[in-house]
Residue frames as qw, qx, qy, qz and C-alpha x, y, z in Angstrom:
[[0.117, 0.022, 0.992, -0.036, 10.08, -5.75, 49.20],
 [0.247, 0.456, 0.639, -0.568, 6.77, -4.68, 49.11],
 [0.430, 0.617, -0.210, -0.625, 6.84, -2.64, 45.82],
 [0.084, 0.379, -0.877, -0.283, 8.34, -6.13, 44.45],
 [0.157, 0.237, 0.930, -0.234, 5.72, -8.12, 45.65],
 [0.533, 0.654, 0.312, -0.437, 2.89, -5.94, 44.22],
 [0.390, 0.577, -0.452, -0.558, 4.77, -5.82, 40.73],
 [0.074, 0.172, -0.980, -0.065, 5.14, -9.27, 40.84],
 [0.259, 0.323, 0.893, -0.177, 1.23, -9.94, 41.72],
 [0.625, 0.620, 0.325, -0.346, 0.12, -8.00, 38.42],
 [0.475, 0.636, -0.483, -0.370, 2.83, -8.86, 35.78],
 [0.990, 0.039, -0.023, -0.132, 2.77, -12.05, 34.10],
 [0.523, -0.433, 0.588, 0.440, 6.14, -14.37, 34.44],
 [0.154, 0.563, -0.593, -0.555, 7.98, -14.36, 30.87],
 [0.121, 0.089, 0.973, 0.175, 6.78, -18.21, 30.71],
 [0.308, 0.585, 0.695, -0.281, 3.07, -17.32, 30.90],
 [0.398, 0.645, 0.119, -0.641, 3.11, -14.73, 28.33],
 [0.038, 0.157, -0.960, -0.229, 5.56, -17.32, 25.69],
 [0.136, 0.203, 0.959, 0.145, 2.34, -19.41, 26.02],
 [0.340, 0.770, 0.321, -0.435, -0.42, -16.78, 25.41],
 [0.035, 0.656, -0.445, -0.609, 1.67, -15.59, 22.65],
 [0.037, -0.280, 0.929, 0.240, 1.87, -18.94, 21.18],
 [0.227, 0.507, 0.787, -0.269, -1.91, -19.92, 21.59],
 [0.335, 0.782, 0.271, -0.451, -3.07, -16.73, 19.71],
 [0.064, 0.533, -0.607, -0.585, -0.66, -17.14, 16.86],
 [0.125, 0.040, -0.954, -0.269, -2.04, -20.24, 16.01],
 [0.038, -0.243, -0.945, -0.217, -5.70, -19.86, 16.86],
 [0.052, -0.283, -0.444, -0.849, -8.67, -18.42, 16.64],
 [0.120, 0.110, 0.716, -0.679, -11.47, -17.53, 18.64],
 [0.134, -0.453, -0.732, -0.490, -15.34, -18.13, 17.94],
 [0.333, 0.123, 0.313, -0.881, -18.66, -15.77, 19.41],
 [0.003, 0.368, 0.919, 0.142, -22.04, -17.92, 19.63],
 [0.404, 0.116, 0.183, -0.889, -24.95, -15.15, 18.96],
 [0.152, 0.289, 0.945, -0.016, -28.05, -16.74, 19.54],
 [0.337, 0.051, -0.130, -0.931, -30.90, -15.04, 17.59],
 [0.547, 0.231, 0.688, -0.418, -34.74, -16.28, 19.08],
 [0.026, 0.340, 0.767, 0.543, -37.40, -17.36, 16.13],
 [0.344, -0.278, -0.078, -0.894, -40.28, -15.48, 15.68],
 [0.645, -0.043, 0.225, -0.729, -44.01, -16.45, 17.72],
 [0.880, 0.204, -0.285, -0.320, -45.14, -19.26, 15.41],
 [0.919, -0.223, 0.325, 0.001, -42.80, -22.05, 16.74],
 [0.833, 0.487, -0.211, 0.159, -39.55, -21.83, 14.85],
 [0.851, -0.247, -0.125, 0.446, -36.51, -22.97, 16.16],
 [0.261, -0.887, 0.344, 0.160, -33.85, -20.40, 17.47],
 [0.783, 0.467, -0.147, 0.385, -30.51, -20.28, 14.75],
 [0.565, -0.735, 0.042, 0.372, -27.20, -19.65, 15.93],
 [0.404, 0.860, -0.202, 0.238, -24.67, -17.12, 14.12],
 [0.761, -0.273, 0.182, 0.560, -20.67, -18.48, 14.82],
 [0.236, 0.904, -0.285, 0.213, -18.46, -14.58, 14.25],
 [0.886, -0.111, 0.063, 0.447, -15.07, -16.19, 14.02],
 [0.049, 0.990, -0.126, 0.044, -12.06, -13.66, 14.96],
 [0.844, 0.308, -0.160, 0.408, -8.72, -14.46, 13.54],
 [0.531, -0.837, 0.046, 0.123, -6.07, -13.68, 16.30],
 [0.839, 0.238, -0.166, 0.459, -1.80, -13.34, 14.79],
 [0.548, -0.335, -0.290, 0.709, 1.26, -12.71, 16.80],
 [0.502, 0.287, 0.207, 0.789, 1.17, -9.40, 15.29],
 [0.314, -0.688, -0.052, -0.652, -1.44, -7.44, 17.37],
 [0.772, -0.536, -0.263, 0.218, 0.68, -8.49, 20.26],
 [0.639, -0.442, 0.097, 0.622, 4.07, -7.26, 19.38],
 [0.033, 0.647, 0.021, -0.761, 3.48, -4.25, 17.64],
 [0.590, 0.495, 0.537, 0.343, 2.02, -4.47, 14.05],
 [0.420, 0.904, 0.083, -0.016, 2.61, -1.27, 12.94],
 [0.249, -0.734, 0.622, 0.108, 6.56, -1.88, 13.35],
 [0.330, -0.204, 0.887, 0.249, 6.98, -5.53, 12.40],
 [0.715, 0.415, -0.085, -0.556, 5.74, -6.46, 9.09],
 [0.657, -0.202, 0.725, -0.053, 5.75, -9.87, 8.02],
 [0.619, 0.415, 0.523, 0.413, 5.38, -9.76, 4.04],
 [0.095, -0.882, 0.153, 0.436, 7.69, -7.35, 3.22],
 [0.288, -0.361, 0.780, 0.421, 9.44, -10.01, 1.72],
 [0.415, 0.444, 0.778, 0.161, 6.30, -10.97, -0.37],
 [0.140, 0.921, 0.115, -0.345, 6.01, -7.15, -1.13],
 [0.315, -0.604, 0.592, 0.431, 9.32, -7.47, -2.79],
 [0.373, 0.136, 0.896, 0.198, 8.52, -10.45, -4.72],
 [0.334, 0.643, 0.656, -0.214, 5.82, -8.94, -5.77],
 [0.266, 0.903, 0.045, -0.333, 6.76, -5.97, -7.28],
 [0.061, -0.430, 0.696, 0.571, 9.63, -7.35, -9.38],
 [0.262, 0.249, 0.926, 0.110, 7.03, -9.94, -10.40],
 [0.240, 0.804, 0.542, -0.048, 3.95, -7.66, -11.22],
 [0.412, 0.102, 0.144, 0.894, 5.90, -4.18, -11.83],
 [0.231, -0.331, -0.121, -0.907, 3.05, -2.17, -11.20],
 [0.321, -0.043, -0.791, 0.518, 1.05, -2.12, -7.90],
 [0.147, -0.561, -0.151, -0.801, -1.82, -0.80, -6.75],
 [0.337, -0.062, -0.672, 0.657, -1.69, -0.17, -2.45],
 [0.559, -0.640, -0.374, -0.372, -4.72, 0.36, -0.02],
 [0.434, -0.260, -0.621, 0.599, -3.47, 1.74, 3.41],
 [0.338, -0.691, -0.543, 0.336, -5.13, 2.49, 6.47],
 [0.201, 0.803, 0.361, 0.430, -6.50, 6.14, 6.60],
 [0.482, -0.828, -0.014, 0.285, -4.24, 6.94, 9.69],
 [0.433, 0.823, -0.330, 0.161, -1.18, 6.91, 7.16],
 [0.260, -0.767, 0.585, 0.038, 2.61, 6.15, 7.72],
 [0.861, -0.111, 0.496, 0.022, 2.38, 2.25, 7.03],
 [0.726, 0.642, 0.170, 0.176, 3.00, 2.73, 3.71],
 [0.192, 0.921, -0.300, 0.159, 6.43, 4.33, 4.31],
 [0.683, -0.402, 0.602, 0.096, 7.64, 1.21, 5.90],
 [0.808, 0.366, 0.453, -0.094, 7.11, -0.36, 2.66],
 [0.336, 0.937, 0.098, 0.007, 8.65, 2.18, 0.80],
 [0.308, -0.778, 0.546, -0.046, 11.86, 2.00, 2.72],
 [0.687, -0.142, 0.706, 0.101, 12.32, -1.44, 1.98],
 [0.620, 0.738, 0.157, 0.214, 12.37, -0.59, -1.98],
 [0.083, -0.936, 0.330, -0.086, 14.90, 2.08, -1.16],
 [0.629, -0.417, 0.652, -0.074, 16.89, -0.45, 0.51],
 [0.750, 0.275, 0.516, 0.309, 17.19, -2.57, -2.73],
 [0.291, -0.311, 0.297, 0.854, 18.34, 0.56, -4.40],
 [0.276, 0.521, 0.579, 0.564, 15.60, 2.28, -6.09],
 [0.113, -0.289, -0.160, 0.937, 15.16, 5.65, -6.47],
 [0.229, 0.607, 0.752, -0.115, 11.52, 7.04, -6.50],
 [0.077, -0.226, -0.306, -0.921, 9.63, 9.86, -8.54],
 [0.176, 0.444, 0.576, -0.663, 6.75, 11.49, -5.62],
 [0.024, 0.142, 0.285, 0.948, 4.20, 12.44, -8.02],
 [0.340, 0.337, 0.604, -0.637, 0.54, 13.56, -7.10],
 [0.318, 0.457, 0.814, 0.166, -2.58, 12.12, -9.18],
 [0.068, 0.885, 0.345, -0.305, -4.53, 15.57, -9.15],
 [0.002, 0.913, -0.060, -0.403, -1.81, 17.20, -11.09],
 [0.615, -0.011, 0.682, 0.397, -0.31, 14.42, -13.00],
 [0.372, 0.483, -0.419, -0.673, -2.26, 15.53, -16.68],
 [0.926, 0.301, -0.187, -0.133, -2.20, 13.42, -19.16],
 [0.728, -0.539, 0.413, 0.095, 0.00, 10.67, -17.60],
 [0.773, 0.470, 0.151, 0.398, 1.41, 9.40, -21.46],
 [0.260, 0.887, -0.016, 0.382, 2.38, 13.23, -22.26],
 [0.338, -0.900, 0.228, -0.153, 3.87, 13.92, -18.60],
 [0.855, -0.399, 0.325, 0.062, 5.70, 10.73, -18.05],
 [0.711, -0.007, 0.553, 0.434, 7.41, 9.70, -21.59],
 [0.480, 0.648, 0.387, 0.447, 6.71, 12.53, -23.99],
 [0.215, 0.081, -0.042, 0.972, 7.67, 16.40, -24.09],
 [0.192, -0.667, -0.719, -0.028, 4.73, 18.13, -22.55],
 [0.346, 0.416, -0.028, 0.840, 3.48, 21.42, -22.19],
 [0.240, -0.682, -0.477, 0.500, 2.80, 23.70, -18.94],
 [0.039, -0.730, -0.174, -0.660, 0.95, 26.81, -19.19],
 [0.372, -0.233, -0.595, 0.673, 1.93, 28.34, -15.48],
 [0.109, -0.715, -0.608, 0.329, -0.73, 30.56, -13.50],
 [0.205, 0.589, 0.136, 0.770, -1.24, 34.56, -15.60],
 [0.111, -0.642, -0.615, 0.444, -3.71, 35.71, -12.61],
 [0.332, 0.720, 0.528, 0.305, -5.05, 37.62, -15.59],
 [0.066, -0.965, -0.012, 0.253, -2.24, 40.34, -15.80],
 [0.338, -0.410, 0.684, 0.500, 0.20, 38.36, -17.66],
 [0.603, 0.365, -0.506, -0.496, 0.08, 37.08, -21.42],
 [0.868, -0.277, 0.361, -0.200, -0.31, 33.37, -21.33],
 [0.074, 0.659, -0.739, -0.116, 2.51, 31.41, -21.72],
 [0.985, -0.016, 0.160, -0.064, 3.58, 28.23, -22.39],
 [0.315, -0.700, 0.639, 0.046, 6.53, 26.23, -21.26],
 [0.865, -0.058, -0.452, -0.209, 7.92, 22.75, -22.59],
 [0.375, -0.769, 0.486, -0.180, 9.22, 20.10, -20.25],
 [0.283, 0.480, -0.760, -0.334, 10.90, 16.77, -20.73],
 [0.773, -0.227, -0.559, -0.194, 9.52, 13.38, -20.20],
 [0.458, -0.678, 0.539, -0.200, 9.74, 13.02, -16.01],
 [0.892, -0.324, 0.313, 0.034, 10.47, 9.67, -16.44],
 [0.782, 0.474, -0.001, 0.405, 13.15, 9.78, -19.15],
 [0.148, 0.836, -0.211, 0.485, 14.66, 12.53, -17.15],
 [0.472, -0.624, 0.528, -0.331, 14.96, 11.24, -13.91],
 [0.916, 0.392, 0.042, -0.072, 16.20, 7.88, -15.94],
 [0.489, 0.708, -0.285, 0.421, 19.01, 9.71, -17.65],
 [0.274, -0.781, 0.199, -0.524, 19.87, 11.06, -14.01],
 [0.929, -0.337, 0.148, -0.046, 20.42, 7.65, -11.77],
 [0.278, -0.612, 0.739, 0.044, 23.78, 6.82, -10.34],
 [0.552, 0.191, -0.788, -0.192, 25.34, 3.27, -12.12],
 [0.180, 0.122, -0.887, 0.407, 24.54, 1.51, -8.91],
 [0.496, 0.015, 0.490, -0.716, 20.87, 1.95, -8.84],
 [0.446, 0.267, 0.826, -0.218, 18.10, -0.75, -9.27],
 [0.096, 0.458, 0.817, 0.335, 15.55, 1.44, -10.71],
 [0.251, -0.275, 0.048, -0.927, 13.24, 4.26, -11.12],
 [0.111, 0.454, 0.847, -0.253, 10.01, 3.50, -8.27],
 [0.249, -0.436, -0.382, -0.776, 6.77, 5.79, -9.69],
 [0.121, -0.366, -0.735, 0.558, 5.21, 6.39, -6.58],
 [0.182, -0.429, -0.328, -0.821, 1.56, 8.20, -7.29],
 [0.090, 0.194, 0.757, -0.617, -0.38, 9.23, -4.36],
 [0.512, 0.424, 0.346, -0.662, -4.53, 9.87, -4.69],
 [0.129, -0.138, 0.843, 0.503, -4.43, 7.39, -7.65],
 [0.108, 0.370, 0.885, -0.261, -8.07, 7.35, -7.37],
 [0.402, 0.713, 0.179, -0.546, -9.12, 9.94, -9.13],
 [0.089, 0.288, -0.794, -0.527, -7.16, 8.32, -12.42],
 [0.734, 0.366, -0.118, -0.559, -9.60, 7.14, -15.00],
 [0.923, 0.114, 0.366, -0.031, -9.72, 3.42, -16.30],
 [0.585, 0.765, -0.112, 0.245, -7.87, 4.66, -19.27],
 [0.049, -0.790, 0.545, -0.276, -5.13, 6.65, -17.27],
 [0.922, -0.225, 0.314, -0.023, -4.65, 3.09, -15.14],
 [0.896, 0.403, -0.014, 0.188, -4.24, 0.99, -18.25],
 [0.497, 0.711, -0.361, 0.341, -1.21, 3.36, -19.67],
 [0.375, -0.722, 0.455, -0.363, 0.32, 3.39, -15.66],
 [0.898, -0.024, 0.435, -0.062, 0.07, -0.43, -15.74],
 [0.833, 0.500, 0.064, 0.229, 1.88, -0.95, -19.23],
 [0.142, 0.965, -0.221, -0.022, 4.18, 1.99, -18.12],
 [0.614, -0.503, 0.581, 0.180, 7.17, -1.16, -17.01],
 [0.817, 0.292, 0.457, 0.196, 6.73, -2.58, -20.53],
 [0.452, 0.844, 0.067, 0.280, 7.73, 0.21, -21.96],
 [0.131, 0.759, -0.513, 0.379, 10.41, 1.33, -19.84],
 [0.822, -0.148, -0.544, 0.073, 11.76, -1.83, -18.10],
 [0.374, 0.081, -0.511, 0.770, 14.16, -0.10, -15.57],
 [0.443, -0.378, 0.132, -0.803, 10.44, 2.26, -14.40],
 [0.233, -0.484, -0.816, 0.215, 8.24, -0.20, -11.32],
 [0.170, -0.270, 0.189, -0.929, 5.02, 2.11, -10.14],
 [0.008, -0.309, -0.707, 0.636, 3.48, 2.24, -6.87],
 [0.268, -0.354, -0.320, -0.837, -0.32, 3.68, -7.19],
 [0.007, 0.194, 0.822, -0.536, -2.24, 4.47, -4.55],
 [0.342, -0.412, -0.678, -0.504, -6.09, 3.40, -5.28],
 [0.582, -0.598, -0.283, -0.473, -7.93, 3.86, -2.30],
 [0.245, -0.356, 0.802, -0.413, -7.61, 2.63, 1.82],
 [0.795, -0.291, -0.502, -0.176, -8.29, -0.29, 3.94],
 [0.789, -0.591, -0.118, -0.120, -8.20, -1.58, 7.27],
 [0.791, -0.401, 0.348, 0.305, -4.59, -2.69, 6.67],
 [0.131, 0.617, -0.576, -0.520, -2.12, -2.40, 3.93],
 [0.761, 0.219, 0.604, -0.092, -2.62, -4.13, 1.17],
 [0.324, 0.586, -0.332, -0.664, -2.19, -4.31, -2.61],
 [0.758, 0.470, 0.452, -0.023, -3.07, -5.93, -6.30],
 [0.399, 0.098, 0.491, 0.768, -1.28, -6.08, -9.43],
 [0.206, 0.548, 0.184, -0.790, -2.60, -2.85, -11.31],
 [0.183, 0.170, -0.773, -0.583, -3.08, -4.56, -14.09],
 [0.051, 0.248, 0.902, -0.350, -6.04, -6.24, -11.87],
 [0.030, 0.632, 0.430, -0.644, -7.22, -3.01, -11.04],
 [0.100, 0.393, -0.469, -0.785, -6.73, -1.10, -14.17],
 [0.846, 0.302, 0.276, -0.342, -9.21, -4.52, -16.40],
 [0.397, 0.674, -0.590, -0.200, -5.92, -5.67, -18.09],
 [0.973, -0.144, -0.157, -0.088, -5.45, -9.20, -18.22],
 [0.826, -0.449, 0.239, 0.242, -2.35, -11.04, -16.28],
 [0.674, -0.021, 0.528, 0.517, -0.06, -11.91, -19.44]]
């Protein structure tokens, strides 16, 4: 009785939190910093920091995402993406799943080792692989990745996803060709990560890249 009576006098009933829940989904909270005037007689200004409060940093944002479905939308609509998440990682694998889930199958490729993204993606391209100056140097060819893993896809997928991680070190140029890469192969959407932020987030890459809309 006793252990009941103390749990009961520090958790809230199910009705009080329903209406906290409901109050902070829908509004917002203001901080008045008052900041004096100087000596000479001027009036004292006040600075209003307004903090936007949503259900989601109640019931677990990194689990429930609410525009997943605009993530969707998006990428059939823009075909090329460019995605800013938070520098702790993982969020960005929710996202990912939910492509999967519509039936596309992705190509992991890293930015730092990409090349020349034309040559690697859509063209025969050659690798020269490591001598450590005791071999002769070679040189391999290989086939376009994206025409290969193209050719490869079951009748029942969607689509190829391009997923590039450290997009950020890709040149204006290298963008552009990443952006255009759906026009040219209609059945290719790619994912580029540009950079972080606070939250997930993303922009056509056509934005990012200086390519106009149309």
């Amino acid at each position: 009785m006793a252990t009941a009576a103390y749990h009961g006098s520090l958790l809230p009933s199910v009705a009080r939190l329903r209406q906290n829940l409901s109050f902070y989904s829908s509004s917002s909270s203001s901080v008045a910093i008052e900041k004096k005037g100087s000596s000479k007689g001027r009036g004292r200004r006040l600075a209003v920091v307004r903090c936007n409060i949503g259900i989601e940093d109640f019931i677990g944002g990194d689990l429930v995402k609410f525009d997943l479905g605009q993530w969707l939308l998006d990428v059939e609509e823009h075909k090329a993406l460019a995605i800013y998440s938070p520098h702790e990682g993982g969020y960005e694998g929710r996202y990912l799943n939910q492509l999967r889930y519509q039936g596309y199958h992705f190509l992991d490729l890293s930015a730092r080792g990409l090349g020349d993204p034309e040559a690697t993606l859509t063209k025969f391209h050659p690798v020269c692989p490591a001598h450590v100056g005791k071999q002769p140097i070679a040189r391999w060819y290989f086939p376009p990745e994206v025409d290969y893993r193209l050719s490869l896809l079951p009748p029942n997928a969607k689509g190829l996803a391009v997923w590039i991680i450290e997009a950020k070190v890709l040149s204006k140029a290298e963008l552009q060709f990443l952006a255009l890469l759906p026009s040219l192969r209609p059945r290719v959407r790619v994912i580029a990560e540009c950079g972080n932020w606070r939250k997930f987030m993303w922009k056509p890459l056509k934005e990012i890249a200086g390519l106009p809309a149309n």
